[in-house]
C-alpha positions as CSV (number, residue, x, y, z in Angstrom):
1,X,19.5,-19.0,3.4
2,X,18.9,-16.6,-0.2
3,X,14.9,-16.1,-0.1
4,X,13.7,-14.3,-3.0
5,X,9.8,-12.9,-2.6
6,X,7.7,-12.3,-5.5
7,X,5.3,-9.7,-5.0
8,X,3.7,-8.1,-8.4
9,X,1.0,-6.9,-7.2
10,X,-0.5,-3.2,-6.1
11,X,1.5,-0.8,-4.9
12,X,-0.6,-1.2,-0.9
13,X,0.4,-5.1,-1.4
14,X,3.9,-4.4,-1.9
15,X,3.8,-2.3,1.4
16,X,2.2,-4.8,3.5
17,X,4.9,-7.0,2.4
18,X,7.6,-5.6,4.4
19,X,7.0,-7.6,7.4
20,X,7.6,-11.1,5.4
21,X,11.2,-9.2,4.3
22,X,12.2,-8.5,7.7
23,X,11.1,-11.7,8.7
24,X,13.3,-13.2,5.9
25,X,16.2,-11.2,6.4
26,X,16.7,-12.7,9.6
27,X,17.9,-15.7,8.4
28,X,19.9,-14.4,5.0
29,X,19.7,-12.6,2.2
30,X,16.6,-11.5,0.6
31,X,15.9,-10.5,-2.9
32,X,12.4,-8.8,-4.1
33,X,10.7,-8.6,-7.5
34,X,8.6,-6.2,-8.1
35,X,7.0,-4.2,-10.7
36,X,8.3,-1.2,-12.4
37,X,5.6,1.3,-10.3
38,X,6.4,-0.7,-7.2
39,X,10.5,-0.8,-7.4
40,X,11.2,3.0,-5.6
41,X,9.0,1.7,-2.5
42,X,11.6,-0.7,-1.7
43,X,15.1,1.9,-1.7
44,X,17.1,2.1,1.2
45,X,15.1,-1.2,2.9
46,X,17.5,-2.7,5.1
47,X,15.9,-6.4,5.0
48,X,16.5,-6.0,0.8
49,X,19.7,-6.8,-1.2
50,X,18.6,-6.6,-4.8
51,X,15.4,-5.2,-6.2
52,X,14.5,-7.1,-9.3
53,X,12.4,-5.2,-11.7
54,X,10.0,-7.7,-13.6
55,X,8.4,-5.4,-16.3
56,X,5.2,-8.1,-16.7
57,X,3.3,-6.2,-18.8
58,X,6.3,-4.6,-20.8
59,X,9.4,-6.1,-21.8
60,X,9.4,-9.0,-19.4
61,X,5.8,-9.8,-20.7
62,X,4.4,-13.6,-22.6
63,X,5.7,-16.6,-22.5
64,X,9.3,-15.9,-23.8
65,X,9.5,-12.9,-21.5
66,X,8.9,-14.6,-18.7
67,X,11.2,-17.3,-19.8
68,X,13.7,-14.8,-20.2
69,X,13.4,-13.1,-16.7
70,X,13.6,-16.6,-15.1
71,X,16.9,-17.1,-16.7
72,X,18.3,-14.0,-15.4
73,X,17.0,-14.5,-12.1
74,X,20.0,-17.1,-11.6
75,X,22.5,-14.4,-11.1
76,X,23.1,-11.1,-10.1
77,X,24.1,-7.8,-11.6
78,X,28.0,-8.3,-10.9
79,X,27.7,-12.0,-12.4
80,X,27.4,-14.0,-9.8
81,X,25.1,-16.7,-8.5
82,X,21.9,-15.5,-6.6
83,X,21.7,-19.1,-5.3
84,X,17.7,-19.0,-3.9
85,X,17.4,-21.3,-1.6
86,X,13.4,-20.7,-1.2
87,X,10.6,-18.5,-3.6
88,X,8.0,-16.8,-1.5
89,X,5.0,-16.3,-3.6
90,X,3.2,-13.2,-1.7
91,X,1.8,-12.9,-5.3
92,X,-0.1,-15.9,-6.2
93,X,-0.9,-15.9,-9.6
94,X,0.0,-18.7,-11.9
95,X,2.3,-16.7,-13.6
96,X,4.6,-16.0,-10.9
97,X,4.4,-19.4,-9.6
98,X,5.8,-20.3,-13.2
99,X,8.3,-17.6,-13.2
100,X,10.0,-19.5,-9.6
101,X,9.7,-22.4,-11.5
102,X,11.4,-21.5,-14.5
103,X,14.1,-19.9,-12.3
104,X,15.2,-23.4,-11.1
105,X,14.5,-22.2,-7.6
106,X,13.2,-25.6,-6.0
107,X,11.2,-24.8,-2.7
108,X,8.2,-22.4,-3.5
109,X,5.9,-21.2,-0.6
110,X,2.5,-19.7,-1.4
111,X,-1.0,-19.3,0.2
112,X,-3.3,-22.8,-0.5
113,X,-6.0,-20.7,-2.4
114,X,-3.8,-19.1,-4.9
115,X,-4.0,-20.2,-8.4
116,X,-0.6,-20.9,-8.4
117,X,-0.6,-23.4,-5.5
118,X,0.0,-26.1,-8.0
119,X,3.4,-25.4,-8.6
120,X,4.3,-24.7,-5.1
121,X,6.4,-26.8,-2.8
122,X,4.6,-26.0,0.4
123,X,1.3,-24.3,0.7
124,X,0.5,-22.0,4.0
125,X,-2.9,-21.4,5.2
126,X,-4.5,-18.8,4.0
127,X,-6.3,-16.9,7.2
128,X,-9.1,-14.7,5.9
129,X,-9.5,-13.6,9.9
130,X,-6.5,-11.4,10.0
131,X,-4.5,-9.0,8.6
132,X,-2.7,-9.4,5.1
133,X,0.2,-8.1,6.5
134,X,0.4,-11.0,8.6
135,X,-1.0,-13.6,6.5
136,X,2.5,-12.5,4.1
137,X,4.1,-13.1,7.6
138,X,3.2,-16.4,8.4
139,X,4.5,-17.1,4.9
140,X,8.1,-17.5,6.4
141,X,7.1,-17.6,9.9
142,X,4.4,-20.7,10.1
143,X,1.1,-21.5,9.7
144,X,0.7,-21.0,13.8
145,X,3.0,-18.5,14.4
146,X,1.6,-15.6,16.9
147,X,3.3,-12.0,15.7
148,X,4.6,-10.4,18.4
149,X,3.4,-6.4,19.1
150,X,5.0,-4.8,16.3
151,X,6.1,-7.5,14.5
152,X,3.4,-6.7,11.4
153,X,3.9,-3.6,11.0
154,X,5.3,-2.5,7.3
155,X,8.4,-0.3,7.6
156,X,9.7,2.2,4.8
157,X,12.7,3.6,4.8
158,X,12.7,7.6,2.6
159,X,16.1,8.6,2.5
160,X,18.2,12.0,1.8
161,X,16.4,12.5,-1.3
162,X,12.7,12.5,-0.4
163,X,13.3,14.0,3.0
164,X,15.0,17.4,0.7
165,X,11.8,16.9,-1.7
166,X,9.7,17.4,1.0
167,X,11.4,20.4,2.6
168,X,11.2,21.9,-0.5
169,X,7.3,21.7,-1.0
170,X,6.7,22.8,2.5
171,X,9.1,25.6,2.4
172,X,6.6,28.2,1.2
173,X,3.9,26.9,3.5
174,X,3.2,29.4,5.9
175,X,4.1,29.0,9.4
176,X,1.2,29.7,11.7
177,X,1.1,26.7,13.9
178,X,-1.5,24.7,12.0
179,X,-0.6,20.9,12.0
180,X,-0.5,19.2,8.1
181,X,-3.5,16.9,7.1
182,X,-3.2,14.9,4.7
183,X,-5.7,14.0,2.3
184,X,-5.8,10.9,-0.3
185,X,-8.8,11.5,-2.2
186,X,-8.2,9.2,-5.0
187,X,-8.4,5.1,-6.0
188,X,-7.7,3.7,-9.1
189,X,-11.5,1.9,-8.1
190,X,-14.0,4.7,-9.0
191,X,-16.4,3.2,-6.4
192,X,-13.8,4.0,-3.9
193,X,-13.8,7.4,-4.2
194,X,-15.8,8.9,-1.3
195,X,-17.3,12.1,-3.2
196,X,-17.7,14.7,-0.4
197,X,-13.6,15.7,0.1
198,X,-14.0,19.2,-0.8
199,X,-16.9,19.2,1.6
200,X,-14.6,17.8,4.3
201,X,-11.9,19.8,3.7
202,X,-13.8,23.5,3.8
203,X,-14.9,21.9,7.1
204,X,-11.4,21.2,8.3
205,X,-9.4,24.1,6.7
206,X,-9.9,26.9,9.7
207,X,-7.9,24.2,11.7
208,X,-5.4,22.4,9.7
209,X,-3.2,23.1,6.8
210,X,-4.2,20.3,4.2
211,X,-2.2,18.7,2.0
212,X,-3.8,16.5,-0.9
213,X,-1.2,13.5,-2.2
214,X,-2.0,11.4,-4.9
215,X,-1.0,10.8,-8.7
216,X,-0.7,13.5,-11.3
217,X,-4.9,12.1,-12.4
218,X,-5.9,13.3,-9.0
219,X,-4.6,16.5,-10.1
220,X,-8.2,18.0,-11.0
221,X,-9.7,16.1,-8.1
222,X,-7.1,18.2,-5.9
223,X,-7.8,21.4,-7.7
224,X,-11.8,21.4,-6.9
225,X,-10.6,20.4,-3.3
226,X,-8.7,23.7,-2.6
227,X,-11.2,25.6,-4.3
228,X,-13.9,24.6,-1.6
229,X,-11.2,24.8,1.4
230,X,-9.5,28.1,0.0
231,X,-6.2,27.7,-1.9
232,X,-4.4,29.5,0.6
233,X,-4.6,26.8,3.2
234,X,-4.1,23.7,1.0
235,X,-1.1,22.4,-0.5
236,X,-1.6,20.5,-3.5
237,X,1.4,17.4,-3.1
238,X,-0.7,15.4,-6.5
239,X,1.5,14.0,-9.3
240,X,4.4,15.8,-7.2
241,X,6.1,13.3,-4.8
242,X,7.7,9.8,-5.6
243,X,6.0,7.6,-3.3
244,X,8.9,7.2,-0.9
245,X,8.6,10.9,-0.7
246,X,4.7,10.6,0.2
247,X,5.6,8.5,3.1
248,X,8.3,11.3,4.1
249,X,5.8,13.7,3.7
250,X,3.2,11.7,6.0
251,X,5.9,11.4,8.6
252,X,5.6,15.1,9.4
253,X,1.4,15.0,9.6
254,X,-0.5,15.3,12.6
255,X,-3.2,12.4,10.3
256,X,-4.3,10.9,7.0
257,X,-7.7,10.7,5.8
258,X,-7.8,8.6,2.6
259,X,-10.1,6.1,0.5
260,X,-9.4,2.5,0.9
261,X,-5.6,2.6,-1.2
262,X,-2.4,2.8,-1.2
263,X,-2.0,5.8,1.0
264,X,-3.1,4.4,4.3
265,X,-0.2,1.9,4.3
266,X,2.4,4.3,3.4
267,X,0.8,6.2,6.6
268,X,0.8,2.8,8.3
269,X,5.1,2.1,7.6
270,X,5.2,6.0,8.9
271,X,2.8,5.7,11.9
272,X,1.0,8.4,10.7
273,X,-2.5,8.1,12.8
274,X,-5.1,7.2,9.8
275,X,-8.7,7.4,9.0
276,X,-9.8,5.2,6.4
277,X,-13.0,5.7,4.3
278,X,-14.3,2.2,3.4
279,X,-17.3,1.9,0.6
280,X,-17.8,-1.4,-1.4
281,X,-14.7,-3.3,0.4
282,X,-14.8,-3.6,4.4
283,X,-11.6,-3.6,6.8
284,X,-12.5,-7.2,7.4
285,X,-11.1,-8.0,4.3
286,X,-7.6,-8.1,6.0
287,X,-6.2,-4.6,3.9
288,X,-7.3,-1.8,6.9
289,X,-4.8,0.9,8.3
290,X,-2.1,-0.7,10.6
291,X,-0.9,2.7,12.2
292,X,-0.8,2.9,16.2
293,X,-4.1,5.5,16.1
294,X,-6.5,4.6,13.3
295,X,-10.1,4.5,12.3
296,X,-12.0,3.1,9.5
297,X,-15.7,4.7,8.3
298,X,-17.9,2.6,6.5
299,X,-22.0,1.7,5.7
300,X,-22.3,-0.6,8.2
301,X,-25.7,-1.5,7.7
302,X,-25.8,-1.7,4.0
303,X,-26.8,-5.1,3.1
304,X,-25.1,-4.5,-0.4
305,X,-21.9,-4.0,0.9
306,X,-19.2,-5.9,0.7
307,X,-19.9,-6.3,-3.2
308,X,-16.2,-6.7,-4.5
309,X,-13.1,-7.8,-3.3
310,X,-11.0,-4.4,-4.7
311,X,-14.1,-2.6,-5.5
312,X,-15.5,-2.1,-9.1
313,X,-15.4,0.7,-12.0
314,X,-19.1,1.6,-11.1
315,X,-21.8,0.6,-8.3
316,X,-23.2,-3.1,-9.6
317,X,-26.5,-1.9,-8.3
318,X,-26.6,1.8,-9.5
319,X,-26.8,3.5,-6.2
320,X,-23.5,3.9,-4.8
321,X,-25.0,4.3,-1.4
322,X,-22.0,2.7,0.1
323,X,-20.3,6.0,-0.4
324,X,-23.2,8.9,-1.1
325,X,-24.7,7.9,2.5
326,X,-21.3,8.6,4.2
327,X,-21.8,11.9,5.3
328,X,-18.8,14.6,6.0
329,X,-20.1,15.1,10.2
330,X,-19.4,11.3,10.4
331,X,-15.8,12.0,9.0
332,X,-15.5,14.6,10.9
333,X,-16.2,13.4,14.5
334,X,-14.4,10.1,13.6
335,X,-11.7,12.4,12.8
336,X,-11.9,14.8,16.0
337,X,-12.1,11.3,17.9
338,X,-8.9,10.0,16.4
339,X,-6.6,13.3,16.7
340,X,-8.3,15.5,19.6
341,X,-7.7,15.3,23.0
């Protein structure tokens, strides 16, 4: 059986897809399309054969775009047939409901709530009770399949190249038996950014050696962060790393204390223990930190809060309280409760 899984979404989506691929792979071949951002995630990943870079808001974008990447969908690079036998849609838009469609591929498997779930074949429950990593799971596995330990866990797979990368960084860093930290200050949400990292970090500096991770924007974010901790115990990692290369680099930290984003699943495929900062979105949502040791932080009590299923630009109320009534000793001893003995 040839499965071929659409997943277009955000770069934390395409992680938490991983399981649904090993899943897949069990019975045959298993292609992936994926965005441009998204495509490096996905190298060396023994459950994929080809990574399909659909370019949806780019060349690959419209009506005859789409048309177009259908059509090359039927075959493979060297020519020859790709002969899908079944389309998992972990991406449920109409659009790439459409695009299996248009592909000719005739059994299409999606979640019942997605807009798409017109144009699929079979429709699987969509469980807002558990993890996304599972509900992608079930996708291939059954509506009433129990995941075994393990089983959901996303997996990456950094080769050669990020693992040199990495050395490379780190080979300055002093050695004076301080264990790395990471820190992932930074969200494309702006409500998601908990404000008080440079706070945190002058708090943690005297006992770790922090390294900040992100995009080259968090770059000024990073900047005030070292500033507060004192440059010579922070590494700033931002706009530096492919992403493979940020899960390498997580591999080789003692923890990870990020916003609700991207990082906390690459942590999650490297079983880096996590500590997740949660502010308009909650962990119930089904997108919290899968590593063996975790923690989320969050306004429990706030009766705001959740207010948005990513989280907006800007607070809807004006306050922000989700976030600005976080303080850095709750980190902290979260923190100290996750790592310390």
């Amino acid at each position: 059986m040839n499965s071929l899984v659409i997943q277009t979404s955000f770069l934390g989506d395409v992680v938490l897809t991983t399981p649904l691929l090993a899943e897949l792979a069990l019975r045959g071949p298993v292609d992936v399309v994926v965005t441009p951002a998204a495509a490096p995630l996905l190298a060396n990943h023994p459950a994929v054969r080809d990574v399909i870079v659909f370019d949806k808001r780019g060349a690959d974008g419209g009506l005859p775009g789409l048309w177009r990447f259908a059509r090359r969908l039927r075959t493979r690079a060297d020519g020859t047939p790709r002969a899908t036998s079944a389309a998992y849609l972990a991406q449920g838009s109409l659009r790439s409901a459409a695009l299996a469609l248009f592909a000719g591929i005739r059994e299409r498997v999606g979640f019942n709530t997605s807009t798409g779930r017109l144009l699929y074949t079979r429709r699987s429950r969509y469980v807002r009770e558990i993890h996304h990593a599972e509900r992608l799971w079930r996708l291939a596995a059954g509506d009433d399949a129990v995941a075994a330990p393990g089983t959901v866990w996303p997996t990456l797979f950094p080769g050669d190249t990020e693992r040199a990368t990495v050395d490379a960084l780190l080979k300055e860093v002093p050695r004076d038996g301080a264990s790395y930290l990471a820190l992932a200050p930074g969200s494309i949400w702006g409500t998601k950014r908990w404000p008080y990292y440079p706070a945190l970090a002058a708090r943690l500096a005297p006992l770790y050696r922090l390294i900040i991770i992100g995009g080259p924007d968090d770059g000024p974010l990073a900047e005030q962060i070292a500033q507060a901790a004192g440059p010579e115990r922070v590494v700033n990692a931002t706009g530096k790393l492919s992403l493979l290369a940020s899960a390498e680099l997580l591999s080789r930290c003692a923890g990870l204390i990020t916003n609700d984003s991207a990082p906390q699943h690459l942590a999650s495929a490297m079983c880096t223990p996590t500590l997740t900062i949660f502010g308009p979105t909650v962990p119930q949502f089904g997108f919290g930190p899968l590593a063996p040791l975790h923690v989320t932080v969050g306004h429990d009590t706030l009766s705001c809060r959740p207010c948005d299923a990513h989280g907006p630009k800007t607070c809807p109320l004006g306050h922000w309280n989700c976030m600005r009534e976080l303080e850095v000793g709750r980190v902290s001893h979260e923190l100290d409760k996750l790592l310390l003995p």
